[in-house]
C-alpha positions in Angstrom: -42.4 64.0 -52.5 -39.0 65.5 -53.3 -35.9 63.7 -51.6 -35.4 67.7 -49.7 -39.1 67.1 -48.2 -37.7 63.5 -46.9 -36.8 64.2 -43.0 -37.7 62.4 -40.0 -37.8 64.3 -36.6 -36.1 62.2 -33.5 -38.0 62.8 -30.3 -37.4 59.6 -28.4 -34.6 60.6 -26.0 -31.4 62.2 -24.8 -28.0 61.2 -23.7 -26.2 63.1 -20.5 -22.5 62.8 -19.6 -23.9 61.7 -16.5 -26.0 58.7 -18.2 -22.7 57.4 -19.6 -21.1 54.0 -18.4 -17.4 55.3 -18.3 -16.3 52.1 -19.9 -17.4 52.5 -24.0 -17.6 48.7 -24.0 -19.9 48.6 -21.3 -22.2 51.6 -22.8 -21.9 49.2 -25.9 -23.6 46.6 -24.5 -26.3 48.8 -22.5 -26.9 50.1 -26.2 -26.9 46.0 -27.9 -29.2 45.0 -25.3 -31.7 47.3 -25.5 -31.4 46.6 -29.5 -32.1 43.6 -28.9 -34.8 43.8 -26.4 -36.7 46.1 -29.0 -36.7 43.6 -31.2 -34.9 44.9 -34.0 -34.4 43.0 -37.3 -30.0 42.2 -37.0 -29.2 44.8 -34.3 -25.8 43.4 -35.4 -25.3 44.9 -38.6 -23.0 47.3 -39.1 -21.5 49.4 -41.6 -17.4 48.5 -42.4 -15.5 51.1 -44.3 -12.0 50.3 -45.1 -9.5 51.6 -47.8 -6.6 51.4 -49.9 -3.2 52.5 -49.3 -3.7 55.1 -51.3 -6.8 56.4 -49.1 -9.4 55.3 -51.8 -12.6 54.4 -49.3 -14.7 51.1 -49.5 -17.9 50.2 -47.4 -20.8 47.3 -47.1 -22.5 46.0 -44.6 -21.4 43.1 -42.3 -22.3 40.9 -38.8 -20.6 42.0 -35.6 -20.3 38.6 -34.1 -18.3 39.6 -30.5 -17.1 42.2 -28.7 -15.5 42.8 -25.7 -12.3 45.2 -24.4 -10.3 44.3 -27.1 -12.5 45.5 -29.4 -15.1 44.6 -32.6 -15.1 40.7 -34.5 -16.5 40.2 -37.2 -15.9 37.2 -39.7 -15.2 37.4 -43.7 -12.6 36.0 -46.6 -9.1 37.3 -46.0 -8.7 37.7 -50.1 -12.2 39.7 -50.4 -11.3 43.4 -51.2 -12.2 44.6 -47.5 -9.5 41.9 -47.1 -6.8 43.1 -49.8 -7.3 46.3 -48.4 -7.0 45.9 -44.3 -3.5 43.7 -45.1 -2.0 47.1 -46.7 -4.0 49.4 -44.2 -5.0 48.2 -40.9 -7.4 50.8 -39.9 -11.2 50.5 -40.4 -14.1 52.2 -39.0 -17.4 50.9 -38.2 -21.1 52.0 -38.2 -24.5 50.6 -36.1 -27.4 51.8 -36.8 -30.2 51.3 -34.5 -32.9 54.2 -36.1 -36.0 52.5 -34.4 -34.4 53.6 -31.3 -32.6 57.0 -33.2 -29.0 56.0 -32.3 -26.0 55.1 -33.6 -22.4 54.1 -33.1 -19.5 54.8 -34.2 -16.2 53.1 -33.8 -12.8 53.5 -35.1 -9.4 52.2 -34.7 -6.6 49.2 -36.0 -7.6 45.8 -37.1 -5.7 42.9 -37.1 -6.7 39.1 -37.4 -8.4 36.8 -34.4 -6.5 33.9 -33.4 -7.1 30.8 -35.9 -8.7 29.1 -32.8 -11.3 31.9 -32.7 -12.0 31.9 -36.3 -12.3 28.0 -35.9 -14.7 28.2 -32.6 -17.0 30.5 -34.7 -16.6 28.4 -38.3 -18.0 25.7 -36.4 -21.4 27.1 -35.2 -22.4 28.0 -38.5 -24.8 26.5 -40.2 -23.4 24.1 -42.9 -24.7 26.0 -45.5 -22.6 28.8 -44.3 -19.6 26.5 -44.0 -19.9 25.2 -47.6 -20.6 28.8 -49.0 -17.2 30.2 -47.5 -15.7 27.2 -49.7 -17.3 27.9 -52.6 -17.4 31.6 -53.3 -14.0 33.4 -53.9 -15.3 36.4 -52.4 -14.9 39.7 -54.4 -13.9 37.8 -57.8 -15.2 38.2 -60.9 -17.8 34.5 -61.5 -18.9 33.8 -65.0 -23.0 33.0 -64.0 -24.2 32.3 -60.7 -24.7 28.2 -61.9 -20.9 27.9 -61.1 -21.5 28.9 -58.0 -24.0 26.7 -57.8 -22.8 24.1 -58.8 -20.0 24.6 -56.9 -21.9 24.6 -53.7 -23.7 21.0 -54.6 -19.9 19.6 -55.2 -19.2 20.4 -51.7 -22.2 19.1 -50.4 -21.6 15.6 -51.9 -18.1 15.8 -50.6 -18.6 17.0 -47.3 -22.0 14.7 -46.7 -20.8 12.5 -44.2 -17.6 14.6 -42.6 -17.3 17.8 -41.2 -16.1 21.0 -43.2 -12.7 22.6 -42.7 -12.3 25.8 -42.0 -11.3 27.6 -45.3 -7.4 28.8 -45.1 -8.4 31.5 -46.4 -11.0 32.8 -44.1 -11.4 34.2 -40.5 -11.9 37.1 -38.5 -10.7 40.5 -37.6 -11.0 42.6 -34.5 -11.3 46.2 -34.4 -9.2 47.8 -31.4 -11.2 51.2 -30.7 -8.8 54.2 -30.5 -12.2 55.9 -30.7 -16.1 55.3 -30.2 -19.0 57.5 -30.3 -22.2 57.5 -29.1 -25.3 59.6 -30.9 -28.6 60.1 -30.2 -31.3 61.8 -31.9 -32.5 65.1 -30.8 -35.1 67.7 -32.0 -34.2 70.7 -34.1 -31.0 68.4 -35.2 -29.6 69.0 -31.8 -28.1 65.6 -31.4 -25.9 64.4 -28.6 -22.5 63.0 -29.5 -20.4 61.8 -26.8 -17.5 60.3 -28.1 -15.1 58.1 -25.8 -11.2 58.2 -27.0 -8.7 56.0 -25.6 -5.7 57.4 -23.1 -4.1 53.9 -21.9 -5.2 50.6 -21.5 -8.3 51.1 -19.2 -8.5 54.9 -19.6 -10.9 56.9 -21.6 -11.4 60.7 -22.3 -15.4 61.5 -22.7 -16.4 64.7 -24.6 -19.4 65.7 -26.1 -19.3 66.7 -29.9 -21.2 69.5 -31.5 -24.2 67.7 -33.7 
């Protein structure tokens, strides 16, 4: 089969205006939940795009791990690339993809950093494999051979055996403040429905539905 024969045709459902929570945040969560209820391997994947300065793009995959009115966390090192790149530009965009249930999200707006007490409160219910890793890999660098990771990891172990791990200065979270989030669903005939939310003030939001 030729990649032009590859298609899929969507058939599961539509979205009205009327079916529309008029807070995004809310929809969001209608959305999460029934991810979740489907049973969906990490329903809280998502796509991150950032970029340079200069405009030159960047994108990989990462764990939304809270959301609310203020907008998207997730968690990662401040001196990865995705990191170089939101301290220059602070605006990312963001992708779930739910295709078991033919939707997807799409969010964009400015980042800026959590509070170091959030980025603590979530270091600490990680497992401590997780801790140690953010300690040993110096995310985004070139590493001679993975055994220098590795043997980096089981130096930290024996340090940290009998005492808790700090949280790395170096690493935390970002939020996402929407300025713009849109919700798609799968139609037939590639007839999807966008509806996409943009912010007017605070608790104000202008819904309009998007050509597919």
């Amino acid at each position: 089969m030729s990649l032009s024969d590859l298609r899929r045709e969507y058939t599961r459902a539509g979205v009205k205006e009327s079916d529309l929570d008029p807070n995004p945040f809310k929809q969001f969560d209608r959305w999460f939940q029934q991810a979740l209820a489907a049973g969906l391997p990490e329903p809280n994947a998502m796509t991150l795009a950032t970029a340079t300065l200069d405009g030159k793009p960047s994108a990989r995959i990462v764990l939304l791990k809270g959301f609310d009115e203020r907008g998207f966390v997730f968690f990662t090192n401040y001196e990865s690339q995705k990191g170089r790149e939101l301290a220059t530009n602070p605006q990312a965009a963001l992708v779930c993809y739910w295709i078991e249930l033919e939707r997807q999200v799409r969010v964009s707006g400015r980042v800026s950093q959590v509070s170091s007490e959030e980025s603590e409160t979530y270091f600490r219910s990680r497992p401590l494999g997780s801790q140690l890793g953010a300690w040993a890999s110096q995310q985004s660098e070139v590493v001679g051979g993975r055994k220098i990771l590795e043997d980096r990891l089981e130096q930290l172990t024996q340090e940290y055996h009998t005492k808790p791990v700090p949280l790395p200065p170096n690493w935390g979270g970002y939020r996402v403040a929407p300025e713009t989030i849109e919700f798609w669903q799968g139609r037939a005939n590639r007839l999807h429905d966008r509806l996409r939310y943009t912010v007017q003030s605070s608790s104000q939001w202008l819904i309009e539905r998007l050509s597919p």
